[in-house]
N, C-alpha and C positions, 0 to 999 in steps of 0.2 A: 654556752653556760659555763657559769666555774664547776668542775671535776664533775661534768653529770652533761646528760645527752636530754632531748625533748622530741619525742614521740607522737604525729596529730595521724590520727584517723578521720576516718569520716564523720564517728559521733564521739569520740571522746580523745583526750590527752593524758600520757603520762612522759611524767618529767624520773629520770633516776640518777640520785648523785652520791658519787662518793666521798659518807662525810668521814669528817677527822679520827672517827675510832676506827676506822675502814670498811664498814659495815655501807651496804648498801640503802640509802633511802628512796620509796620510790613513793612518789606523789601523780594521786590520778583526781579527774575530773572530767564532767562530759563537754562539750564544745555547746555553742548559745543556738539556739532553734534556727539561726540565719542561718546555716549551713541545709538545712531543709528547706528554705524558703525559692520561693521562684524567681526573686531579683536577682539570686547567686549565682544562675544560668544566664544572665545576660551579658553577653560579650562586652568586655571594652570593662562595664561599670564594675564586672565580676574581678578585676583585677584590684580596680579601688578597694574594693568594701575587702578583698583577700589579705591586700596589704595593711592596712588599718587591722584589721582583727588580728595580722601575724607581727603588728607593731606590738600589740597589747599582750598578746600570749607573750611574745617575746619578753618583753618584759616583765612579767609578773613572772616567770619562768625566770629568769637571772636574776628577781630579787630573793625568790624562795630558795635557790643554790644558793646565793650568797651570805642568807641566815644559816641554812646549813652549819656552811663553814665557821663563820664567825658567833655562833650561840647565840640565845636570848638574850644576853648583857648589850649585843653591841648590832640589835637588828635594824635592816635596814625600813624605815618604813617611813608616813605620814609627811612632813613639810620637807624636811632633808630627802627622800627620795624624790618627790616632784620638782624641784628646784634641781636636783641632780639634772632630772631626764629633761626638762626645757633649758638647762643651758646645753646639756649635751648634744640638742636638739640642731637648738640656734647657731652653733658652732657648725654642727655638718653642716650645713643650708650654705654658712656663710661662708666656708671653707671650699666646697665642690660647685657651687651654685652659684653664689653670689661673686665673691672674689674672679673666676676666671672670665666671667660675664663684666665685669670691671676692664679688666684687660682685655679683651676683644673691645671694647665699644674706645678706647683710647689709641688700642691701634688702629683703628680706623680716623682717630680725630691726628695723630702724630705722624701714624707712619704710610698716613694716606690709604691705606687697604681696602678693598671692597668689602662691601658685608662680607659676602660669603665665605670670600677668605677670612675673614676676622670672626665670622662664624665658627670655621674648620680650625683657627686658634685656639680659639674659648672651648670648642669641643677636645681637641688634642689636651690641652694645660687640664681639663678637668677628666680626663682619664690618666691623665700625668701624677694629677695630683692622688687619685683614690689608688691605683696600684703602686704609687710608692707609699702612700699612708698605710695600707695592707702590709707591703714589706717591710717599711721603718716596726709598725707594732709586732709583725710575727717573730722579729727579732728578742724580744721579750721573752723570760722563762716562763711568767705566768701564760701569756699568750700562746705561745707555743703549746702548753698544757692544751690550750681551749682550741687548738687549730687542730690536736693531734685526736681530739674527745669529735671533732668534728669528720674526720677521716673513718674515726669507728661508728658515724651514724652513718655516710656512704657505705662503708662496708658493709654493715648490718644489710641495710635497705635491698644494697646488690646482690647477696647472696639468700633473701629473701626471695627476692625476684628470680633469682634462676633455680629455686625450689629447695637449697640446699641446707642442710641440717645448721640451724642456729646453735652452734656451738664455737669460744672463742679461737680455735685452733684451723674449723675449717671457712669462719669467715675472716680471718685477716690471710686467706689467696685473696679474695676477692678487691675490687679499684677502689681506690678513694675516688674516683670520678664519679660526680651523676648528672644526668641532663636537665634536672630538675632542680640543683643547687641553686641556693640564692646569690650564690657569687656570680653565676651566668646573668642573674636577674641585673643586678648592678651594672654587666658589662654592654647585658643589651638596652638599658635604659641610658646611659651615656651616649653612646653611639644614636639610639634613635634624637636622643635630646640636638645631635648635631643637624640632623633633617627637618624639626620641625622647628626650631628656631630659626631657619635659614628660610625658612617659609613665612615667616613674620616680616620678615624686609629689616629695613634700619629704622631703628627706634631712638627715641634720645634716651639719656641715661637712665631716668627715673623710671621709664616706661620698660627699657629692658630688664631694668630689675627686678620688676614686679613683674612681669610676664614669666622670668625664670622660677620664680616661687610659686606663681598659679600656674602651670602647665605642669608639675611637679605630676598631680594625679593623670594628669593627659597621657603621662610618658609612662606613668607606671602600669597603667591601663592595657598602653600599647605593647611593654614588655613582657607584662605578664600573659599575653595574647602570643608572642613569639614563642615563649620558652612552654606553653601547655598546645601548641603547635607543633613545635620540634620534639617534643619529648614523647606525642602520637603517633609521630612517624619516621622512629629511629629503623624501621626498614628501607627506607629509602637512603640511597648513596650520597647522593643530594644535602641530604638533609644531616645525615655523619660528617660530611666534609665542612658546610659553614656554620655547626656548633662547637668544630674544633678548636676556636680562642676559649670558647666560656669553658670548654673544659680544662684547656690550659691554665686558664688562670685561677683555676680552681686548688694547682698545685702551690697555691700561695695563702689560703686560705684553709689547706687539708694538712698533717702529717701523718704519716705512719703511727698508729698506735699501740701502746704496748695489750698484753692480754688482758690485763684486767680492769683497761678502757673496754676493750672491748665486750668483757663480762658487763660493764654498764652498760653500755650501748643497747645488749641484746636484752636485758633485764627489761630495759624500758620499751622497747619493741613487743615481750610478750606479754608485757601487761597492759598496752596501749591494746593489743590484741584481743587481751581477754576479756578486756570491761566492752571492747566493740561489740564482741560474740555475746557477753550476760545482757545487754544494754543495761549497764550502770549509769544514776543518775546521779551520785553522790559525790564529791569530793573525797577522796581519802588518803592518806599519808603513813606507812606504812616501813618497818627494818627489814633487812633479807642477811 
């Protein structure tokens, strides 16, 4: 989010950001009845439906920061946001998805390769591509902003978890690492994409392309099944050792944040908190 952190509970979310007069705004609302529903326990699907609903939060969550900042004169909303979010769509697909699945199916037709090596291409070129896309944008100051607003949500969460006083001095000891980041999700959804594409055999072009864009939810499914597996059984040695990339890479997606990131951070953790414990059903938007 721009200058602001987003907090989901189990029945409710708050978003808090720091707008331009530096005052704290913190916007809550409760989460949709599917989060209670019985399909949300079903393995594999409960990943789909996770992601789809954390595309949506996500987003409505970065356009309400970004009125924030930029006032009522110049909000973002109605034909210009949706035209935004489907090119910005189309792009990722075509850029991590499409594109390196182009080059795998040519190496095979030029440079003679088997599938599977031209598989293990297309998989390699498409995590090529997403952690130097990560590090080209983290280069950014604004970016940078949003990676460092991201470090104070691990933080928060971590020293939440080990019981310790929410306050910004004793949660920035605490990692920017979590086992639970969506940047692991990314890592392990590429990597699986290399497995089950090499499981489809050779396809002609048009057919690999479209297979890449429909197994989209397959893999997400599958990832989101990894990482709510790894993250039940970080007692196991096992289990600490081969989530050690996704925590790695998460160093490219986090910074250190200064205090009073991380005064948001925690702001919006105790009010995601609070409306959990009243069960609030309203929406509400609110200065601190």
């Amino acid at each position: 989010m721009i200058e602001g952190v987003m907090m989901r509970g189990s029945k409710s979310l708050a978003i808090a950001m720091r707008a331009p007069n530096k005052e704290i705004v913190i916007h809550n609302e409760p989460l949709s009845s599917l989060y209670k529903s019985k399909i949300i326990k079903i393995p594999f699907l409960r990943g789909i439906i996770a992601l789809w609903d954390a595309l949506g939060l996500g987003i409505r969550a970065l356009t309400i920061s970004a009125n924030i900042q930029t006032g009522e004169d110049e909000k973002l909303e109605g034909l210009a946001l949706y035209l935004t979010l489907a090119v910005s769509l189309a792009l990722g697909i075509g850029l991590f998805f499409l594109l390196p699945a182009v080059v795998g199916q040519l190496s095979e037709k030029y440079l003679g390769l088997a599938n599977r090596w031209s598989n293990l291409l297309e998989g390699s070129l498409r995590l090529g591509l997403l952690v130097g896309y990560i590090w080209l944008i983290g280069k950014t100051p604004d970016i940078k902003r949003v990676f460092s607003y991201h470090g104070a949500e691990h933080k928060t969460i971590n020293a939440f978890e080990a019981g310790a006083r929410l306050e910004p001095v004793t949660v920035s000891k605490y990692s920017i690492e979590h086992p639970r980041c969506g940047t692991a999700f990314l890592l392990t959804l590429v990597l699986a994409s290399v497995l089950i594409f090499s499981i489809l055999g050779p396809l002609p072009m048009f057919w690999r392309l479209v297979s890449r864009i429909l197994l989209i939810p397959i893999l997400a499914g599958i990832a989101y099944e990894y990482i709510r597996w790894t993250a039940n059984h970080l007692d196991s040695r096992f289990v600490r050792i081969i989530i050690r990339p996704n925590l790695a890479l998460q160093h490219l997606t986090t910074r250190e944040p200064s205090l009073d990131m991380l005064e948001v951070s925690i702001a919006a953790f105790n009010s995601m908190r609070s409306h959990e414990t009243i069960g609030n059903t309203e929406s509400t938007q609110m200065s601190v």
